[in-house]
C-alpha positions in Angstrom: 36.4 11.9 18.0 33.3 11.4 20.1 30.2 13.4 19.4 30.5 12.8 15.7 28.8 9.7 15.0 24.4 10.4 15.2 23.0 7.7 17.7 20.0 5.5 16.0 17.0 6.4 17.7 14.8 3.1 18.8 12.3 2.2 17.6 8.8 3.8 19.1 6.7 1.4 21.5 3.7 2.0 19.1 5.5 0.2 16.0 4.2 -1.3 12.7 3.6 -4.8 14.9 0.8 -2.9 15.8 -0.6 -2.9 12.3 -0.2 -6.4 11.7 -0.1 -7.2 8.0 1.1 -4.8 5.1 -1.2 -4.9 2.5 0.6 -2.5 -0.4 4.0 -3.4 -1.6 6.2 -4.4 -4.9 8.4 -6.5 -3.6 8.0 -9.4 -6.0 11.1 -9.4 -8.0 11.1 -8.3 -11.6 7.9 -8.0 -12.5 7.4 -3.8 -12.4 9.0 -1.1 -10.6 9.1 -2.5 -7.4 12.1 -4.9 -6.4 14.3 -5.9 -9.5 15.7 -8.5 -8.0 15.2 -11.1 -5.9 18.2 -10.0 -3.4 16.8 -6.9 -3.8 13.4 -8.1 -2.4 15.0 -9.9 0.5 16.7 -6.8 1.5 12.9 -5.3 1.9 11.9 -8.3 3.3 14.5 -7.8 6.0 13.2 -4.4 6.7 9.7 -5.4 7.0 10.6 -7.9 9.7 12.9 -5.2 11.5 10.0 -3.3 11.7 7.8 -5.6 13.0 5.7 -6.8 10.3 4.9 -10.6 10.2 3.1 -10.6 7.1 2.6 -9.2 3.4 0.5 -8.9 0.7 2.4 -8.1 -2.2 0.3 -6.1 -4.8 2.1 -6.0 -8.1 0.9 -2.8 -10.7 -1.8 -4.6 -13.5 -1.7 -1.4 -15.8 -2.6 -2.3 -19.3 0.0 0.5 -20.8 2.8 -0.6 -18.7 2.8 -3.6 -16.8 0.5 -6.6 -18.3 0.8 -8.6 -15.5 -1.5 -11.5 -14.7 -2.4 -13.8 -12.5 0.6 -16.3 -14.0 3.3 -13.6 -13.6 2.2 -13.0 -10.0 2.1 -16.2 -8.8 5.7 -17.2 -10.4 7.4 -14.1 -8.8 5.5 -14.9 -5.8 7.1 -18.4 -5.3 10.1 -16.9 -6.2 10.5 -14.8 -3.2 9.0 -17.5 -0.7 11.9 -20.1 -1.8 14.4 -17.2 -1.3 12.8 -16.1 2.3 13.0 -19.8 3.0 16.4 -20.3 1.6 17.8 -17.4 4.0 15.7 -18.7 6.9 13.8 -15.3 7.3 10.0 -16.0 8.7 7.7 -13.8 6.9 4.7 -14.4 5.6 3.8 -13.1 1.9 0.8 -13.7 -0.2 -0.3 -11.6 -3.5 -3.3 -9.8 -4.9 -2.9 -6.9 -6.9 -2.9 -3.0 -7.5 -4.9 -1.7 -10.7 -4.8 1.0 -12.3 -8.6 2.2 -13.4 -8.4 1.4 -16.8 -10.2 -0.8 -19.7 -8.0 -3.6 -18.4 -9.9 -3.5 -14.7 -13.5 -2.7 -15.8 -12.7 -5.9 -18.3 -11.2 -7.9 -15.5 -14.2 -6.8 -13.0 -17.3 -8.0 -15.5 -15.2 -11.0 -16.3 -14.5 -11.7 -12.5 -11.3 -12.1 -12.9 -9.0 -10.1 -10.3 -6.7 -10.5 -7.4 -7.9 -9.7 -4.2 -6.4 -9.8 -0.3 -8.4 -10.4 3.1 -11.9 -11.1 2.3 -12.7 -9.9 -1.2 -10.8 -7.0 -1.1 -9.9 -5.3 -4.3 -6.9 -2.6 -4.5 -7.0 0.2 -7.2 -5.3 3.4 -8.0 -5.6 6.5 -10.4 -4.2 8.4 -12.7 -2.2 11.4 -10.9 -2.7 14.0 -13.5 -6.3 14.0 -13.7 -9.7 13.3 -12.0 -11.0 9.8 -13.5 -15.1 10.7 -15.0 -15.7 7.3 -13.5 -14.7 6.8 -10.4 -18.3 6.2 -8.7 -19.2 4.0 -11.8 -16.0 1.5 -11.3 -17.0 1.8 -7.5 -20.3 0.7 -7.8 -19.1 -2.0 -10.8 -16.6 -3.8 -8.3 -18.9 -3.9 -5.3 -21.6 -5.5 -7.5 -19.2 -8.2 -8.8 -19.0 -8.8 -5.1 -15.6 -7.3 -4.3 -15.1 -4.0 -1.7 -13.2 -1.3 -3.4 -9.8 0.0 -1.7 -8.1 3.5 -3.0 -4.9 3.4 -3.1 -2.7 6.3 -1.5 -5.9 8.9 -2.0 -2.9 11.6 -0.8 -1.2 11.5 -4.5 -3.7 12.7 -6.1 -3.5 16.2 -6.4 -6.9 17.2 -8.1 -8.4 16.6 -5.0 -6.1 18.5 -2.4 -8.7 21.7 -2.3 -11.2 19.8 0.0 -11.4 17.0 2.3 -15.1 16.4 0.9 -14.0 14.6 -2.2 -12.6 11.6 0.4 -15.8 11.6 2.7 -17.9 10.8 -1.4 -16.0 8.4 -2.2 -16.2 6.7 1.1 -19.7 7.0 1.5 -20.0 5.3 -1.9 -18.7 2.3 -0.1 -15.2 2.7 -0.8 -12.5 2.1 1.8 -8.9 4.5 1.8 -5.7 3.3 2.0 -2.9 6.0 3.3 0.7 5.8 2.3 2.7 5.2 5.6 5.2 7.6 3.9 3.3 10.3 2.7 3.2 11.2 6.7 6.8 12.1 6.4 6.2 14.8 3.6 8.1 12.1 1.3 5.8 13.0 -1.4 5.6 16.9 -1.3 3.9 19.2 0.8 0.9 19.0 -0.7 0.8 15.1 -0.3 2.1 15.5 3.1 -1.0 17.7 4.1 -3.5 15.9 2.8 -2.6 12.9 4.1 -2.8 14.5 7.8 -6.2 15.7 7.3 -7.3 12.3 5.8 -6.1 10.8 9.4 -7.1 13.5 11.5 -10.6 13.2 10.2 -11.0 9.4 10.7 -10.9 8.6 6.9 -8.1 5.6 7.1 -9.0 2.1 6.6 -5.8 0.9 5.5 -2.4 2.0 5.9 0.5 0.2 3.2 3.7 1.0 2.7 3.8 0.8 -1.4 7.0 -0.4 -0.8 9.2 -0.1 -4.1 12.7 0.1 -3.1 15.5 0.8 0.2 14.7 4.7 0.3 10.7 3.7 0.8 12.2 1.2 3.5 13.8 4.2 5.1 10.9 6.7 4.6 8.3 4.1 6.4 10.5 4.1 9.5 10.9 7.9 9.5 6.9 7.4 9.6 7.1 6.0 12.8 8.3 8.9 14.4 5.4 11.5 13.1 2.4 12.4 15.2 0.0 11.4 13.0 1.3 7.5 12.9 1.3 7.7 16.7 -2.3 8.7 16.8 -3.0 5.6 14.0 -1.6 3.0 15.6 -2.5 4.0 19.3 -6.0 5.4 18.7 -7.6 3.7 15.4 -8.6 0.5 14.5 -7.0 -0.2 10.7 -8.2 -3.0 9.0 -4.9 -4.3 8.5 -5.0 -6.1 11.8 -7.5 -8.5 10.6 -5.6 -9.7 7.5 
């Protein structure tokens, strides 16, 4: 019966080891819709070493709706999964900031200076999908003068803006860097998404590429990612900030 069975393709020469540190993921166990589990966060883990990533910053929702995380909750998952990665033996490293939504809860948390942040001060937000936050600029300008740089999370999901390119090159001349979706390169999100998100690369726009890892089908989506032309041109040509995590 041979010639049935599909033979994996390797992995590309250009793969994530390239980017260095994944800065966008919910791998911490049980604390929102990321990993439920902590075997189900070593099975990411796993995946994120397979691929060639050394090193993680998970960034647990803060949403004040939905998940009321803080600081505390964080910090307990986090040492949860770093006894379990030591426990199986598996060498990667994972810290923890943060990914809030703009709401009250963030412009609160900002004034108060009182948020998680990766790297050097930055600070990881996202926004609503359905429609266009009035104060985007204002929250932009309120984070950087609390002495934090602003990060957008996965500008490709957000549909109000897929009719021009111009709304990304505002908000990063407001001093605000982009984060892509490694996925969103595969179409995973739509069409629309999918689009976007190759104009956002082909125009230079990335600063940091995540995988906003939630579960195994994300795990198999960001290696699919490898494999598009607009990863290869990322990760050969451009400079992401990731590498100096």
């Amino acid at each position: 019966m041979l010639g049935f069975f599909k033979k994996k393709k390797p992995i590309p020469e250009y793969n994530f080891s390239n980017i260095g540190t994944d800065m966008h993921s919910h791998i911490l166990p049980g604390i929102d819709d990321g990993a439920q589990t902590l075997n189900d966060a070593l099975l990411l883990a796993k995946k994120f070493k397979q691929l060639g990533y050394n090193k993680l910053v998970a960034t647990p929702h803060i949403m004040a709706d939905y998940f009321r995380n803080t600081p505390d909750t964080i910090y307990r998952a986090l040492d949860v999964l770093r006894k379990g990665l030591h426990e199986i033996q598996l060498n990667l490293e994972v810290d923890a900031a943060a990914e809030y939504y703009l709401d009250e809860i963030l412009e609160q948390n900002l004034r108060k200076k009182e948020v998680l942040t990766f790297g050097t001060n930055y600070l990881l937000f996202e926004l609503s999908y359905i429609n266009a936050p009035q104060n985007l600029f204002d929250i932009i300008k309120l984070t950087q003068d609390s002495g934090y740089k602003p990060v957008l999370a996965h500008p490709e999901r957000y549909p109000y803006y897929y009719n021009s390119i111009e709304h990304f090159h505002q908000i990063k001349e407001a001093g605000c860097l982009l984060q892509l979706n490694s996925i969103a390169l595969t179409g995973y999100y739509g069409k629309g998404s999918g689009k976007i998100a190759k104009e956002i690369v082909e125009n230079y726009l990335v600063d940091f590429i995540g995988s906003d890892m939630h579960h195994l089908q994300h795990a198999a989506a960001l290696e699919e990612s490898l494999y598009t032309v607009s990863m290869q041109r990322l990760l050969s040509t451009h400079q992401l900030n990731n590498v100096l995590l």
